[in-house]
Structures are given as structure tokens and as C-alpha cells.
C-alpha positions, 0 to 999 in steps of 0.5 A: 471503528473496526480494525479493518476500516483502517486497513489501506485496501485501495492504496495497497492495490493503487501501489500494485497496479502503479508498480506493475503497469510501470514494469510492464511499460518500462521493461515489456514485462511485470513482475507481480511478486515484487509488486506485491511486495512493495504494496504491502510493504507501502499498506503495512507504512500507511497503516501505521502512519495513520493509527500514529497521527490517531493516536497522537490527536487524541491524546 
């Protein structure tokens, strides 16, 4: 598999969407950069999450 089929691209934008929705409902505007922020850093986790478990049920 490439390196790219285990980039998390729909949790990352699931991530954004999630937090920026609740901004706007909670405070009446979102805050895009912190979004962003938050969805790569939650991206970045999944990432390396899965090539751990990967690695670990292979060997």
C-alpha cells in the first residue's frame, strides 16, 4: 500500500467540520484556524495510531 491510503483525509475533515459547526452554534462564529489546527493535530494522532497497530500485527 502507498503511504497516502493511510493518510486520515476524511477523519481530518470530519475533525474540522465537527469543530467548526460547534463554534459557530455555541459561540455565533468559527474559528477556522483553530479547526484546522485541532484536525491536523487529530489527522497527525490517527495517523500514527494505525501504522503503530500495523506494525505491532505484523510482527
Amino acid at each position: 500500500m502507498a503511504f497516502a491510503d493511510n493518510l486520515p483525509i476524511s477523519e481530518s475533515i470530519g475533525v474540522f467540520v465537527g469543530i467548526t459547526g460547534y463554534d459557530w452554534l455555541a459561540e455565533g462564529q468559527a474559528e477556522p484556524l483553530k479547526a484546522a489546527i485541532a484536525a491536523v493535530a487529530a489527522g497527525g494522532i490517527i495517523a500514527i495510531a494505525r501504522a503503530l497497530l500495523k506494525h505491532r500485527n505484523k510482527g
